[in-house]
C-alpha positions as CSV (number, residue, x, y, z in Angstrom):
1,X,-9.2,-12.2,2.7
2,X,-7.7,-8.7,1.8
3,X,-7.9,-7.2,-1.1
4,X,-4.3,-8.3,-2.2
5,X,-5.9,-11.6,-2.2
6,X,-8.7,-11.3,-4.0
7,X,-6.7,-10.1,-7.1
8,X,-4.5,-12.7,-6.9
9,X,-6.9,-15.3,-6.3
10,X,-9.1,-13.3,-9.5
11,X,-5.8,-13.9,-11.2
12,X,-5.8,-17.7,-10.8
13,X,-9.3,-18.0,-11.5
14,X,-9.0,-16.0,-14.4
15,X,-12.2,-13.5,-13.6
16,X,-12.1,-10.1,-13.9
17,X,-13.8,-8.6,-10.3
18,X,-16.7,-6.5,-10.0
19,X,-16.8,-4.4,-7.1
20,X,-17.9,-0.8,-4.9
21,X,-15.2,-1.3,-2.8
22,X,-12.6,2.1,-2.8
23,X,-10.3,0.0,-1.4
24,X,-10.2,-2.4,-4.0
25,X,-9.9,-0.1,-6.2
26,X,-6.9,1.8,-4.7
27,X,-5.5,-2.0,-4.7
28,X,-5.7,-1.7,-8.4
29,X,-4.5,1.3,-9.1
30,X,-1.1,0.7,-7.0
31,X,-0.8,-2.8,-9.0
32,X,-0.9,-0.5,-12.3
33,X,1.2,1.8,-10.9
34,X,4.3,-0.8,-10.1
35,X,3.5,-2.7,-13.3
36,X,2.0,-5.9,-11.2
37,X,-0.1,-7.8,-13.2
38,X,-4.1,-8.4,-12.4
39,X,-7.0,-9.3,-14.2
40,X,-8.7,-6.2,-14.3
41,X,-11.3,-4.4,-11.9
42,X,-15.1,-2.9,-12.8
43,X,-16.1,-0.2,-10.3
44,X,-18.9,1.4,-9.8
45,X,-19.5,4.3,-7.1
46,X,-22.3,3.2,-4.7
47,X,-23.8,6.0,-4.7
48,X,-23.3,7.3,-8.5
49,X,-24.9,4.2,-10.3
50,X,-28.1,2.3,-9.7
51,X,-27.9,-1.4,-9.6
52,X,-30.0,-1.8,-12.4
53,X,-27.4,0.4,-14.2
54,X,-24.8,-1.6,-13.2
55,X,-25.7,-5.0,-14.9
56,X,-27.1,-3.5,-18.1
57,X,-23.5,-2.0,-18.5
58,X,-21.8,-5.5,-16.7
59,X,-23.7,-7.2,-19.7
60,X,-22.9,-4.9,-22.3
61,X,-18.7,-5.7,-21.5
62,X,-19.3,-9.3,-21.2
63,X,-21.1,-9.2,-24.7
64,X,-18.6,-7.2,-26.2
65,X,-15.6,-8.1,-24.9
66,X,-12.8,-10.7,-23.7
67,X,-11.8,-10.8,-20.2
68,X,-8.1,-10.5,-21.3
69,X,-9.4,-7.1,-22.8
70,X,-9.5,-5.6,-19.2
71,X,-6.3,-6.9,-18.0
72,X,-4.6,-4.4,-15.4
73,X,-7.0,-2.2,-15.9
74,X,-10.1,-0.5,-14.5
75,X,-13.3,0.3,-15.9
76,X,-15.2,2.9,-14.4
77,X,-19.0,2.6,-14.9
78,X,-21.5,3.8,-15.6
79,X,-20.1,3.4,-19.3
């Protein structure tokens, strides 16, 4: 499944995606670029955040937010 995909499929699911994929995130950044609608991204560099890192700050926007809060957008993390 391409990347294309997965936000689409993300879409119908209604999840917002996780991911340390550059593609992925070049996929998003196109979609906000020509207004196409997604359900929003979290990236994190694979070598500029620690996994551990990565799921205290995952838990912190799942706490604090909506998922309709990060739609077509992307969050950078480390927060």
């Amino acid at each position: 499944m391409g990347d294309s995909e997965l936000l689409d499929r993300a879409g119908e699911l209604g999840r917002v995606l996780f991911t340390q994929d550059d593609d992925l995130l070049a996929e998003a950044t196109q979609r906000q670029r020509k207004r196409i609608f997604f359900n929003g991204v979290i990236y994190a560099h694979q070598l500029r955040v620690s996994i551990g890192n990565c799921i205290r700050d995952l838990e912190i926007i799942a706490k604090a937010g909506e998922p309709e809060d990060l739609t077509n957008s992307v969050q950078f993390l480390p927060l």
